[in-house]
PDB file of N, CA, C and O in Angstrom:
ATOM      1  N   UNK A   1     -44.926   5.111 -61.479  1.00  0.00           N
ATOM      2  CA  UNK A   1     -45.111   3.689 -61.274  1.00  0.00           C
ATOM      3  C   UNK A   1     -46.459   3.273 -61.857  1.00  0.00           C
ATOM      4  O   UNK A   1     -47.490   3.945 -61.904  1.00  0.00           O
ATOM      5  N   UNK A   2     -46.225   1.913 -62.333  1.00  0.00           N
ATOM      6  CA  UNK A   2     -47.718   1.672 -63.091  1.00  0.00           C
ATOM      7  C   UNK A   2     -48.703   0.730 -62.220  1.00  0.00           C
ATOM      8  O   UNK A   2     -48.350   0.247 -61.145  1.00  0.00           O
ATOM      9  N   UNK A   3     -49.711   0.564 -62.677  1.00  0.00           N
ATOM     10  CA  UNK A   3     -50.541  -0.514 -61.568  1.00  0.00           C
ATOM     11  C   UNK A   3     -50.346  -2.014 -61.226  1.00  0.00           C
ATOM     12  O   UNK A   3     -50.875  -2.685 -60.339  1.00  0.00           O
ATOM     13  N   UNK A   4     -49.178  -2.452 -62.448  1.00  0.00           N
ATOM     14  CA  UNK A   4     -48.354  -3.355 -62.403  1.00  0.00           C
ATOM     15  C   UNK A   4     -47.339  -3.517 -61.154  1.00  0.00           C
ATOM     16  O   UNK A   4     -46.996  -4.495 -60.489  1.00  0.00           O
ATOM     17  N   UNK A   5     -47.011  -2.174 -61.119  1.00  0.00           N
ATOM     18  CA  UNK A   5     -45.779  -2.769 -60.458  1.00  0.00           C
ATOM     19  C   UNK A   5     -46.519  -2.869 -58.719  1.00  0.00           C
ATOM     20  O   UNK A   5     -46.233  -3.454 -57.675  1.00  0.00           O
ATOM     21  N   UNK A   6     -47.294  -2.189 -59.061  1.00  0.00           N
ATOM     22  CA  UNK A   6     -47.754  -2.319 -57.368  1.00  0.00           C
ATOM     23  C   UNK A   6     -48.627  -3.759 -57.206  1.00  0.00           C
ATOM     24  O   UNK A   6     -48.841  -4.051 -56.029  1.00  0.00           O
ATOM     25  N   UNK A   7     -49.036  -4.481 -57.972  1.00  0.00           N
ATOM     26  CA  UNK A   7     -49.806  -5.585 -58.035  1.00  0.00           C
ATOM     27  C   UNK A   7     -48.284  -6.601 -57.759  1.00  0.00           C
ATOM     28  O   UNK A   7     -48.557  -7.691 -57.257  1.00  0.00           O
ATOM     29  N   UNK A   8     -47.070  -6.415 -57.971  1.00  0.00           N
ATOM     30  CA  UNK A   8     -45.958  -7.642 -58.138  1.00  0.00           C
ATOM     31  C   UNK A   8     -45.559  -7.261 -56.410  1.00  0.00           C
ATOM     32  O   UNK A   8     -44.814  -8.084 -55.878  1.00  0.00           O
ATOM     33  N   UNK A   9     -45.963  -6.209 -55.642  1.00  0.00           N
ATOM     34  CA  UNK A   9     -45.494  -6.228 -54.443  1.00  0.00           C
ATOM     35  C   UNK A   9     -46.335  -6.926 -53.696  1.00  0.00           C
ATOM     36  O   UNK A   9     -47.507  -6.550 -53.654  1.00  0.00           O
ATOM     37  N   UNK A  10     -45.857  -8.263 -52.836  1.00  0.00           N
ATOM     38  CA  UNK A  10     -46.555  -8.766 -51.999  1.00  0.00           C
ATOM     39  C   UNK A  10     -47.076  -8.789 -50.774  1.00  0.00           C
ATOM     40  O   UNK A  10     -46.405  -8.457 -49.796  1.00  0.00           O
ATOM     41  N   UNK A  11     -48.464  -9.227 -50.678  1.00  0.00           N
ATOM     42  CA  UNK A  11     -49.453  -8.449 -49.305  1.00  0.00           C
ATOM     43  C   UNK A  11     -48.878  -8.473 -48.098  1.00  0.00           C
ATOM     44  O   UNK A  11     -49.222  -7.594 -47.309  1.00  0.00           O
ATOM     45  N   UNK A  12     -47.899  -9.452 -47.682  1.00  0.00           N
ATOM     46  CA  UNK A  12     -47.223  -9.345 -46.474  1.00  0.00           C
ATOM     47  C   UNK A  12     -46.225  -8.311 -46.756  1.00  0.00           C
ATOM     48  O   UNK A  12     -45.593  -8.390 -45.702  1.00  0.00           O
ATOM     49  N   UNK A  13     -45.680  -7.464 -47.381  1.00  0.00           N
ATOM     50  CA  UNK A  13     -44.927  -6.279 -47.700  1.00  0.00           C
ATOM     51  C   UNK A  13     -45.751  -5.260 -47.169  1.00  0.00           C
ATOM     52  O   UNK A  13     -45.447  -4.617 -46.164  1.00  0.00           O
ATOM     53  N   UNK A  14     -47.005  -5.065 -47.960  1.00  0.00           N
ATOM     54  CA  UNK A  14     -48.148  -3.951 -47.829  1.00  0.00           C
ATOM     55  C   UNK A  14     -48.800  -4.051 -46.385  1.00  0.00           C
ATOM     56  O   UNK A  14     -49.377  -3.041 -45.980  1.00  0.00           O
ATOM     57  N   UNK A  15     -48.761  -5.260 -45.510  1.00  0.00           N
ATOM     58  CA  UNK A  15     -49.291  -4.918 -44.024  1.00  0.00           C
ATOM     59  C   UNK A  15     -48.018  -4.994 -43.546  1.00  0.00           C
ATOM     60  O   UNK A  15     -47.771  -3.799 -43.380  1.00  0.00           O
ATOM     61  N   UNK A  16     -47.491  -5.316 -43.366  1.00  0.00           N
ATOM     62  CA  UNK A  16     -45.936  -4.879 -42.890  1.00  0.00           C
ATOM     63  C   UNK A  16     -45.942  -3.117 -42.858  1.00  0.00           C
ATOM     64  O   UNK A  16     -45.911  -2.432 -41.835  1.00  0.00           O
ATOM     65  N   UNK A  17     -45.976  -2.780 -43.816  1.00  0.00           N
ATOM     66  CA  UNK A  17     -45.391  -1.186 -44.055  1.00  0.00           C
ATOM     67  C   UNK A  17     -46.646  -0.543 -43.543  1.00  0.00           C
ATOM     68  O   UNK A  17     -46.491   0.646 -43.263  1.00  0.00           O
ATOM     69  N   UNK A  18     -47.766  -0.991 -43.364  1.00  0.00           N
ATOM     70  CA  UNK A  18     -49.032   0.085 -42.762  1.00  0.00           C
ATOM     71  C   UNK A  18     -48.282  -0.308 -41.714  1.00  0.00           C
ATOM     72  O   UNK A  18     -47.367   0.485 -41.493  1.00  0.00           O
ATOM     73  N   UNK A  19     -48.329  -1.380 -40.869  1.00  0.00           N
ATOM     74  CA  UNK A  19     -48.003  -1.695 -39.291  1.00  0.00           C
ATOM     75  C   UNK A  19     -46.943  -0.699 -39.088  1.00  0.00           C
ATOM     76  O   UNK A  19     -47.186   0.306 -38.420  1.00  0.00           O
ATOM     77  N   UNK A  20     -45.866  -0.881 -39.575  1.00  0.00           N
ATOM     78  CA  UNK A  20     -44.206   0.173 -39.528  1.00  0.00           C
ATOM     79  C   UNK A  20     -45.163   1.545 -39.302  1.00  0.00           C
ATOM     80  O   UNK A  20     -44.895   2.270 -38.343  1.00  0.00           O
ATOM     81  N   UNK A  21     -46.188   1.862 -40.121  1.00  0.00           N
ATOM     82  CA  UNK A  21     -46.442   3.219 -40.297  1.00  0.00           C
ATOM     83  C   UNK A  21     -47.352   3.272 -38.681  1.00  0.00           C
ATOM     84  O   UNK A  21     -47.008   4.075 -37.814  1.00  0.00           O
ATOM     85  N   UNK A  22     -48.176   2.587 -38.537  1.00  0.00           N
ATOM     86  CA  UNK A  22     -49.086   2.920 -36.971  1.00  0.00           C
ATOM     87  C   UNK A  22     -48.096   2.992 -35.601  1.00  0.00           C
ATOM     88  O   UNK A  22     -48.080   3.776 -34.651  1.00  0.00           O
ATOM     89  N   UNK A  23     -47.055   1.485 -36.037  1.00  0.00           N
ATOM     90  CA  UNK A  23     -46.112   1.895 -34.769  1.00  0.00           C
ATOM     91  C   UNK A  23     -45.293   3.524 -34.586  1.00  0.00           C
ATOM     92  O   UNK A  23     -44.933   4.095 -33.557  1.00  0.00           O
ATOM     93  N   UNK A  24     -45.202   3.909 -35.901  1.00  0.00           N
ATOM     94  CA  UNK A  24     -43.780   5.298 -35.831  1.00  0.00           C
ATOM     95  C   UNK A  24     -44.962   6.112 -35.305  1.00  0.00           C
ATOM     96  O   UNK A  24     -44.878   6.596 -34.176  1.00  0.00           O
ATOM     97  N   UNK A  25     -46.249   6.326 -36.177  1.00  0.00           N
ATOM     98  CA  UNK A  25     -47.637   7.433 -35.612  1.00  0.00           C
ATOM     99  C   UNK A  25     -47.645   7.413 -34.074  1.00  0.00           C
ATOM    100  O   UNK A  25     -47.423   8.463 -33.472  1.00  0.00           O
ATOM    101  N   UNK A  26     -47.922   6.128 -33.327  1.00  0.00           N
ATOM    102  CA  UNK A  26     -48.062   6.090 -32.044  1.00  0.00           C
ATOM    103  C   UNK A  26     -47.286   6.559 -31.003  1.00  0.00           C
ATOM    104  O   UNK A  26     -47.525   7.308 -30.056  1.00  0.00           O
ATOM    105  N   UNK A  27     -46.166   5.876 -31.431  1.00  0.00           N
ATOM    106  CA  UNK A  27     -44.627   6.549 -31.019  1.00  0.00           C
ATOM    107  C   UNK A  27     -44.130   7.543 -30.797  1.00  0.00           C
ATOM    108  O   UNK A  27     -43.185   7.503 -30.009  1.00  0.00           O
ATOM    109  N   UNK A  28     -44.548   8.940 -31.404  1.00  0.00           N
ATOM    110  CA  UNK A  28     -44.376  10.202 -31.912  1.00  0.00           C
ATOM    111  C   UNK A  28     -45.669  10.214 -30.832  1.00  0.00           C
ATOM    112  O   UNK A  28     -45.516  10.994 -29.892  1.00  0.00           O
ATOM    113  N   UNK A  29     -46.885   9.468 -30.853  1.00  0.00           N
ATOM    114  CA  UNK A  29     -47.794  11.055 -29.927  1.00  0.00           C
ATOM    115  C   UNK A  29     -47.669  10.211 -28.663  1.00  0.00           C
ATOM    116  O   UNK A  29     -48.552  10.596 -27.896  1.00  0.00           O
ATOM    117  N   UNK A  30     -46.897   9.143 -28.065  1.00  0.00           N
ATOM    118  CA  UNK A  30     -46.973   9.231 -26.779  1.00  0.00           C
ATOM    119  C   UNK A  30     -45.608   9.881 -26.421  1.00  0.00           C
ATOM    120  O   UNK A  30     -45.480  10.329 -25.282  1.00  0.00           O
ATOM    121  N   UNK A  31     -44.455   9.979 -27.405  1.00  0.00           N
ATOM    122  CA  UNK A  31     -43.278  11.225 -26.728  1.00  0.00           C
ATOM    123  C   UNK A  31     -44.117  11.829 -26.513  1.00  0.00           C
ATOM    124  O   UNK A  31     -44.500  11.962 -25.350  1.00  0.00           O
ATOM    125  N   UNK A  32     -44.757  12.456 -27.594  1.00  0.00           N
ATOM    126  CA  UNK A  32     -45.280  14.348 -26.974  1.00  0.00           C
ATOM    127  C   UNK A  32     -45.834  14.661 -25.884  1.00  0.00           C
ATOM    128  O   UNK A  32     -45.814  15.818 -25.465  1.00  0.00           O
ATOM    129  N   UNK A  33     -46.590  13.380 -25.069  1.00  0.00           N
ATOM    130  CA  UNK A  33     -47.303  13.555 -24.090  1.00  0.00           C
ATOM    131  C   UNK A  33     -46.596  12.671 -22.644  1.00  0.00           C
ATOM    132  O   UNK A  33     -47.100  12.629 -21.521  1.00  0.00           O
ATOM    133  N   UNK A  34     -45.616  12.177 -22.984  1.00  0.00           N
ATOM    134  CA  UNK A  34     -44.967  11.545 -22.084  1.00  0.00           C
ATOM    135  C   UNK A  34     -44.436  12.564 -20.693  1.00  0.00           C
ATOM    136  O   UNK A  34     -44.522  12.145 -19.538  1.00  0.00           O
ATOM    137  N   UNK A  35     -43.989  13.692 -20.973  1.00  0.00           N
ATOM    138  CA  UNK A  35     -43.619  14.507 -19.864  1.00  0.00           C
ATOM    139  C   UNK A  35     -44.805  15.252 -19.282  1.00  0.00           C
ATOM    140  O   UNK A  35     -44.623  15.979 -18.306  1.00  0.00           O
ATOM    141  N   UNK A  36     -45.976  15.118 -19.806  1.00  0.00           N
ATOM    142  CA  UNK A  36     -46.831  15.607 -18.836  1.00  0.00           C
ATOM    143  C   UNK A  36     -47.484  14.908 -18.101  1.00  0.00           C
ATOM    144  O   UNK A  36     -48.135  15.141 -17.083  1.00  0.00           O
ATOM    145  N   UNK A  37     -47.097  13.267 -19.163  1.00  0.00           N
ATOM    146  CA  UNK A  37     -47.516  12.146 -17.600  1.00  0.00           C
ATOM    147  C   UNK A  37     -46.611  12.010 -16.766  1.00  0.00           C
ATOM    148  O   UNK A  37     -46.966  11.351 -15.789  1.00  0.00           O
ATOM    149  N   UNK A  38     -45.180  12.502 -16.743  1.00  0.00           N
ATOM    150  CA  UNK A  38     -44.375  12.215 -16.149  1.00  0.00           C
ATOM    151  C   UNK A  38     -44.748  13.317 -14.924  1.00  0.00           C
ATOM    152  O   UNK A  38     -44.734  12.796 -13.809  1.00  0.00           O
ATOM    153  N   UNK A  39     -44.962  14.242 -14.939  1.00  0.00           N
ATOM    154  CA  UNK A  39     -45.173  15.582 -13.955  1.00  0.00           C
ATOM    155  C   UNK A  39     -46.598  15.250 -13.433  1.00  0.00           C
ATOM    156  O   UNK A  39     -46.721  15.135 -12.213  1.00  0.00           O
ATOM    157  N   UNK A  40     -47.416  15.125 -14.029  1.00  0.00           N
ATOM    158  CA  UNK A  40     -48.700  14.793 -13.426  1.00  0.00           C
ATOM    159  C   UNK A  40     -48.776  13.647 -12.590  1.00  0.00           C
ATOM    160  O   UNK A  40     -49.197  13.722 -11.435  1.00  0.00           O
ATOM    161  N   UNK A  41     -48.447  12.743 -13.039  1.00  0.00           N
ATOM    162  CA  UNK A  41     -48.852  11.271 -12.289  1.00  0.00           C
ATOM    163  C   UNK A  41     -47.247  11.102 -10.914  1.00  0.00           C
ATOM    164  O   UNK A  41     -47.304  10.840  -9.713  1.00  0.00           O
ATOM    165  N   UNK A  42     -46.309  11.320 -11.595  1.00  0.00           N
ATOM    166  CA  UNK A  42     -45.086  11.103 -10.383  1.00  0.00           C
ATOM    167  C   UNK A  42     -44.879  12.470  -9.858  1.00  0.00           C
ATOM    168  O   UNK A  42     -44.007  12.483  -8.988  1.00  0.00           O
ATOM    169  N   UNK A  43     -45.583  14.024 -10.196  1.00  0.00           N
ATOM    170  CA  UNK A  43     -44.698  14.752  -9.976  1.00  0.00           C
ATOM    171  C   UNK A  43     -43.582  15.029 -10.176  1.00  0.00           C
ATOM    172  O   UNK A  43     -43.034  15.538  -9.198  1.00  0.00           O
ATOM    173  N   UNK A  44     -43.177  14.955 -10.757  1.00  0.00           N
ATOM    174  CA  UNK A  44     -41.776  15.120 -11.507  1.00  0.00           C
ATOM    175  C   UNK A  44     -41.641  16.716 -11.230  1.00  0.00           C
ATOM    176  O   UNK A  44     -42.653  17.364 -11.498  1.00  0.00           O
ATOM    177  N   UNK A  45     -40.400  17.511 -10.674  1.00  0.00           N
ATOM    178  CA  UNK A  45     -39.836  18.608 -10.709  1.00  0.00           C
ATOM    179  C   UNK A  45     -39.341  18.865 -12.646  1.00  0.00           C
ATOM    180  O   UNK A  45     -39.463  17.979 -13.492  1.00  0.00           O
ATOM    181  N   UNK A  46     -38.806  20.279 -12.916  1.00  0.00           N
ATOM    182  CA  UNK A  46     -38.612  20.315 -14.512  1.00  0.00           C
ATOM    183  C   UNK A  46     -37.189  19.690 -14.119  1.00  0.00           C
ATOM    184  O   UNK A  46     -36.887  18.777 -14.888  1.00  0.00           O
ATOM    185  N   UNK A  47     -36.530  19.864 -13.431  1.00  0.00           N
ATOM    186  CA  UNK A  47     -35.019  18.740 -13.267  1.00  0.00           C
ATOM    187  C   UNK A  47     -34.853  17.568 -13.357  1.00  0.00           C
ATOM    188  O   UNK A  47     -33.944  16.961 -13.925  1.00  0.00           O
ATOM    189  N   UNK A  48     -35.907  17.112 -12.684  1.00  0.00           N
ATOM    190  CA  UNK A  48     -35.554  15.659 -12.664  1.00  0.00           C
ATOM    191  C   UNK A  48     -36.905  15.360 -13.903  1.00  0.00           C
ATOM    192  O   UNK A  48     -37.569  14.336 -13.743  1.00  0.00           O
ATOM    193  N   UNK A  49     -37.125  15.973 -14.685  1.00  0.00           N
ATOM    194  CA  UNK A  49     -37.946  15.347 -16.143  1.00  0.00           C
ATOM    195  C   UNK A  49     -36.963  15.619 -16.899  1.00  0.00           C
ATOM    196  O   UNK A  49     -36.755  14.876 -17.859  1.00  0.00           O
ATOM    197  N   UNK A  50     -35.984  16.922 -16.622  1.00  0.00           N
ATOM    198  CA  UNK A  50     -34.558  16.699 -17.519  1.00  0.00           C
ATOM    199  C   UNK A  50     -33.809  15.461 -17.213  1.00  0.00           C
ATOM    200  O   UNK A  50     -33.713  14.776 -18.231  1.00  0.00           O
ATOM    201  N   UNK A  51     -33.412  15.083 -16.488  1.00  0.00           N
ATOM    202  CA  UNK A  51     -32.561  13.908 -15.960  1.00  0.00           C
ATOM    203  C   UNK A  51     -32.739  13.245 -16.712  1.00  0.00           C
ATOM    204  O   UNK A  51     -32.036  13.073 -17.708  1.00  0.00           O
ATOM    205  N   UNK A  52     -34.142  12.467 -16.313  1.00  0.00           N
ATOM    206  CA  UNK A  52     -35.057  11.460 -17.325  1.00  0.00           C
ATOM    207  C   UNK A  52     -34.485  11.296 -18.566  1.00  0.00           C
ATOM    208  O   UNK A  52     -33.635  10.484 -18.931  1.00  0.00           O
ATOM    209  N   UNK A  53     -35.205  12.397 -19.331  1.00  0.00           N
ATOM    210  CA  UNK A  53     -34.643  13.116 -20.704  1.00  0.00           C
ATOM    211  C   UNK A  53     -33.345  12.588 -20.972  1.00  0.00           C
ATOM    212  O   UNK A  53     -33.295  11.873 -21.974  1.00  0.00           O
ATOM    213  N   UNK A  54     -31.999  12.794 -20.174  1.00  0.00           N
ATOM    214  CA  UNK A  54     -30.892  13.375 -20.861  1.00  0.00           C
ATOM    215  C   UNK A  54     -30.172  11.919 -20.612  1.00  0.00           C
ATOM    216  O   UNK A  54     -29.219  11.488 -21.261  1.00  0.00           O
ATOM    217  N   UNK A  55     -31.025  11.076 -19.226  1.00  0.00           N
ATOM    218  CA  UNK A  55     -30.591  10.046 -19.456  1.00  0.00           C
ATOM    219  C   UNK A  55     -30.718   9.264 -20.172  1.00  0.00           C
ATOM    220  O   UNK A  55     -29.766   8.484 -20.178  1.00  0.00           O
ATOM    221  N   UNK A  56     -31.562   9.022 -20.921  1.00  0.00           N
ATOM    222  CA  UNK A  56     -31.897   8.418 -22.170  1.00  0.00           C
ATOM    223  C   UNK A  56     -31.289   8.657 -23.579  1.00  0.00           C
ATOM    224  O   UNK A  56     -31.406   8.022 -24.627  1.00  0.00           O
ATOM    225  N   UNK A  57     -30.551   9.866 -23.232  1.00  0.00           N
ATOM    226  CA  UNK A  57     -30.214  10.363 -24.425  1.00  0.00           C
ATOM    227  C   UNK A  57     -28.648   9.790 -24.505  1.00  0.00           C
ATOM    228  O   UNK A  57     -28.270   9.348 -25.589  1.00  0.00           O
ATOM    229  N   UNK A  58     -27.727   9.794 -23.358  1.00  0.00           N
ATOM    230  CA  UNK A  58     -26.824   9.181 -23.091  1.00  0.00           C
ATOM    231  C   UNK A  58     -26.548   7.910 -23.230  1.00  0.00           C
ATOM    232  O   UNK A  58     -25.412   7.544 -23.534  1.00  0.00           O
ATOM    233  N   UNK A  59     -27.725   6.912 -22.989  1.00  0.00           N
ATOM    234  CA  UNK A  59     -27.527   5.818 -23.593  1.00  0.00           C
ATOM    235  C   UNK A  59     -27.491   5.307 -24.776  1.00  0.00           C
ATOM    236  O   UNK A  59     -27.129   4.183 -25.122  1.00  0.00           O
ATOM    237  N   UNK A  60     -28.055   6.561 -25.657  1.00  0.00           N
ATOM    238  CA  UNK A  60     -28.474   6.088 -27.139  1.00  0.00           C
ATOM    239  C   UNK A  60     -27.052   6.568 -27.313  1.00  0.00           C
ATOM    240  O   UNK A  60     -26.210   5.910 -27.925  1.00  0.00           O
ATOM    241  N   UNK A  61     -26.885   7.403 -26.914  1.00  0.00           N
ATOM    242  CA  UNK A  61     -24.990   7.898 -27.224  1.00  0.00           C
ATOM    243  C   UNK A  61     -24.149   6.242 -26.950  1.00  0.00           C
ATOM    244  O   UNK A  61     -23.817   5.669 -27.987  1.00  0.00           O
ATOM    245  N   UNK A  62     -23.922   5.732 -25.997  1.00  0.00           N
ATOM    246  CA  UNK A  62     -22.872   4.662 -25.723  1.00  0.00           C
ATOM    247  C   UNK A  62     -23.073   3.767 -26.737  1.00  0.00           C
ATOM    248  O   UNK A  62     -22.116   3.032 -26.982  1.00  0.00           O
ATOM    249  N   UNK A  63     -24.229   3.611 -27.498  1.00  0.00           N
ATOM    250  CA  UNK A  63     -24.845   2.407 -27.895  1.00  0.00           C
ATOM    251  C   UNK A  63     -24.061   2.512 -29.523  1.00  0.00           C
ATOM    252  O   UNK A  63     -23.913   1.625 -30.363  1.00  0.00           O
ATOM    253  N   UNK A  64     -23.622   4.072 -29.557  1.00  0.00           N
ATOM    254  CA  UNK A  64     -22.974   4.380 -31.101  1.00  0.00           C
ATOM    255  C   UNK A  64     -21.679   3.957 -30.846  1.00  0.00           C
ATOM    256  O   UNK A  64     -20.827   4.007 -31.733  1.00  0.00           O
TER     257      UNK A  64
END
């Protein structure tokens, strides 16, 4: 790609797509840490952080 073509893409495109990019970054590190707030702060047993888990996962299922 030349320096052209990136000059014809417009600036509300280019903060758009950083924003897309900070929301997916953020997204990704509060999963990773979500079940240890879940056990720490409510106590959560490892069963019922599965529950949690699997219920969520079930809904994304109905939704197909």
């Amino acid at each position: 790609m030349t320096t052209k073509t990136f000059q014809t893409i417009p600036r509300n495109v280019w903060v758009l797509g950083f924003v897309s990019l900070l929301t997916d970054i953020s997204s990704e590190m509060i999963h990773s840490v979500l079940p240890l707030f879940l056990v720490s702060v409510f106590a959560l047993s490892a069963i019922a952080l599965l529950l949690v888990f699997e219920s969520g996962r079930w809904k994304s299922v109905d939704k197909e």
